[in-house]
C-alpha positions in Angstrom: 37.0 -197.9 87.7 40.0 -197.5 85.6 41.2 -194.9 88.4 40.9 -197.3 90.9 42.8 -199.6 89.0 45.7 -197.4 88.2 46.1 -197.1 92.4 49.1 -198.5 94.3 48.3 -200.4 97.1 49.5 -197.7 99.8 46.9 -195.3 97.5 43.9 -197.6 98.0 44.8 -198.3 102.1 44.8 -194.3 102.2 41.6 -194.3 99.8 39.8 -196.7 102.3 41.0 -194.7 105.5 39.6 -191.4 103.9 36.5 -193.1 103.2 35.8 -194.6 106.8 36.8 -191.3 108.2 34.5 -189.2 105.8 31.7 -191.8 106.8 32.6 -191.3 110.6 32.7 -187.6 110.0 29.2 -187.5 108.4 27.9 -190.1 110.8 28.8 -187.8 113.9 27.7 -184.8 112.2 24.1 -186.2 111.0 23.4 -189.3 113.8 26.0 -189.2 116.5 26.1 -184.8 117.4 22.2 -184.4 117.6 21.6 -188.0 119.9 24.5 -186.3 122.0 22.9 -183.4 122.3 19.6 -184.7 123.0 21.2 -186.7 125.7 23.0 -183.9 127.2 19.3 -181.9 127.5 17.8 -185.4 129.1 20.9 -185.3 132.0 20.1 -182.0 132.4 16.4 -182.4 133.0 16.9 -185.1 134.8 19.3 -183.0 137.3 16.6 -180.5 137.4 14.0 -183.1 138.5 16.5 -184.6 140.8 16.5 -181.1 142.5 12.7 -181.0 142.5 12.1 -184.5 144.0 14.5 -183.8 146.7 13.4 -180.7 147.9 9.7 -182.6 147.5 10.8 -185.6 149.8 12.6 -182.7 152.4 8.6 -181.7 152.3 7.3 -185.3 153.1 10.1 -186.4 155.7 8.6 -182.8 157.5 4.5 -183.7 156.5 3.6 -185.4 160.1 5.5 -182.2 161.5 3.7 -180.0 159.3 0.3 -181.5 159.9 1.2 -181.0 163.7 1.8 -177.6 163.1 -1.6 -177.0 161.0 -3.9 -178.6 163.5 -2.5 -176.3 166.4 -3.4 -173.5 164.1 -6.6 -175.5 163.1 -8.9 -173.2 165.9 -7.6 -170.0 164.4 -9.7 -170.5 161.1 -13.7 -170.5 160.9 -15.3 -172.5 158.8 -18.8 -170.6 158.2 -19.0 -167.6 159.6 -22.2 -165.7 160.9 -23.6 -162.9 160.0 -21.2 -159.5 160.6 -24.0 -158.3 163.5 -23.3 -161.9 165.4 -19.0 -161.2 164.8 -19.4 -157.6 166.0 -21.6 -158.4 169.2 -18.5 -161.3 170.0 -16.3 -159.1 169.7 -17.6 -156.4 171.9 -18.3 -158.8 174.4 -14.6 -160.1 174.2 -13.4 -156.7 174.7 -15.8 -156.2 177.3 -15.1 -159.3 179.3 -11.4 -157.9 179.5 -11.6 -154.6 180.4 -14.0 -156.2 183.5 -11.1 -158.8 184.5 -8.8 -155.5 183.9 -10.8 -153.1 185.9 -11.1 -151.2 183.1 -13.7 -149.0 182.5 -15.4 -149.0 178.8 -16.4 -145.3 178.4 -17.4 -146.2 174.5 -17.0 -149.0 172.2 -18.1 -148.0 168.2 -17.6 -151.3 165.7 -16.5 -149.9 161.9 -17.0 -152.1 159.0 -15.4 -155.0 157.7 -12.7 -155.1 155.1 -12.6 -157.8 153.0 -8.5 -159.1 152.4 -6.9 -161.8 150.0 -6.9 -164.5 153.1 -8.8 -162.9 155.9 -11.6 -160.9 157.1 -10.7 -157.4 159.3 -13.0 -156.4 162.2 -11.8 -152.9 163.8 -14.0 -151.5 167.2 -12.7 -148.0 168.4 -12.7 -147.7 171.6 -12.5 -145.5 174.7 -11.8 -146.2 178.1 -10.6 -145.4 181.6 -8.6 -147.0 184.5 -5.6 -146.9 186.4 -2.5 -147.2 184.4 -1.5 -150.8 185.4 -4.7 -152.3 185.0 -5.1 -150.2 181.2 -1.8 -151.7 180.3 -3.1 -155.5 181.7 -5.8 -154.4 179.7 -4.2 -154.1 176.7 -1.7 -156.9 177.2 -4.7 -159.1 177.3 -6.2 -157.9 174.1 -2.9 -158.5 172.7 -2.6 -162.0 173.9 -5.8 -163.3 173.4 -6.7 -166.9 171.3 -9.1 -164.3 169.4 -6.5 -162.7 166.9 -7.3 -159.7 168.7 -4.8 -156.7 168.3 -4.2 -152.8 169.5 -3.3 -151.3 166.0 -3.2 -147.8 167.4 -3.8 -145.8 170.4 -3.3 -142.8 172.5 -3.2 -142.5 176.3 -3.6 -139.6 177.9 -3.7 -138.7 181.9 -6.9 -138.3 183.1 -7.5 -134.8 184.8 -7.5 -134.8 188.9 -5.9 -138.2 189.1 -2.7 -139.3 189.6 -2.6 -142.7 188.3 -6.0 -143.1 186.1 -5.3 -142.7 182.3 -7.7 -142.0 179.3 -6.9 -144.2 176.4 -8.8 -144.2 173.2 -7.7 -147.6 170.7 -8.0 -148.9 167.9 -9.1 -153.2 168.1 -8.6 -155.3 165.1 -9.8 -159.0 165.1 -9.1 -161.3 162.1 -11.4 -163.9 160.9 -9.5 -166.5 158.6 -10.7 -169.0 156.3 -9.8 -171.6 154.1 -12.3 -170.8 151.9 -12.7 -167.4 151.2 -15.9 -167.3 149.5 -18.1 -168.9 152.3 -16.8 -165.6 154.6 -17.1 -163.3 151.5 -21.1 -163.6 151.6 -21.0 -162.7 155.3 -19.6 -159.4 154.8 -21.2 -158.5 151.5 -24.4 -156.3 151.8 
């Protein structure tokens, strides 16, 4: 105390200043630097989420669009599917009701197994067939273009001997069968 005594005013003014600024120093340093720092994380969480709910409410202004858009789709996925003899037989018939309305004859029509994907179910049918050229390509356009998910993935046409327009074409057929639920068309294909 005797220190403080010996101390001029001007020494004791500079005393107190050093003291309040020490006091500031430590308070930033201990209180002040980690709130501000736990602030700045919060603002930029908060950005972050601001990101997130914006893009999340882009998704509801578009949800009555979307649901449009699902239940055009809606007849494109089965629900329970029969057994793979009942898939194959409709889907013969499908191909066989277009090569009639293509005058298309069906020389041979062989279904291979199904293959089991992530999202879908595929149905392949090799097939052979005969016809003029414009009604084998009405053919195939049809197949193409049917609500059946029906598609050409490969096939080879070839002129048929003593004719000038009939062709020979031998194809590969895929159809799709979708689900929402995987597992109900899983047990359908399973032996």
């Amino acid at each position: 105390m005797d220190f403080f005594k010996k101390m001029s005013d001007k020494e004791k003014k500079v005393l107190y200043i050093a003291i309040v600024l020490v006091t500031l120093a430590l308070l930033d340093r201990l209180l002040l630097g980690p709130a501000s720092e736990k602030l700045r994380m919060i603002d930029e969480e908060i950005k972050q989420e601001e990101i997130i709910i914006q893009r999340d409410a882009r998704f509801l202004r578009y949800k009555d669009q979307i649901l449009k858009e699902s239940e055009s789709f809606e007849k494109y996925f089965t629900v329970k599917a029969p057994d793979n003899d009942v898939i194959n037989a409709e889907f013969l018939s499908i191909i066989e009701k277009l090569a009639t309305q293509s005058n298309v004859v069906l020389a041979k029509s062989n279904p291979s197994k199904a293959k089991v994907h992530k999202q879908f179910i595929e149905y392949t049918a090799e097939l052979e067939c005969s016809g003029e050229l414009k009604n084998v390509i009405s053919f195939m356009y049809a197949i193409n273009t049917t609500e059946d998910l029906l598609k050409i993935s490969k096939f080879n046409i070839s002129p048929k001997k003593g004719t000038e327009s009939d062709v020979i074409v031998s194809m590969t057929i895929v159809k799709l069968l979708i689900a929402r639920d995987m597992s109900n068309l899983e047990e359908v294909v399973t032996p």
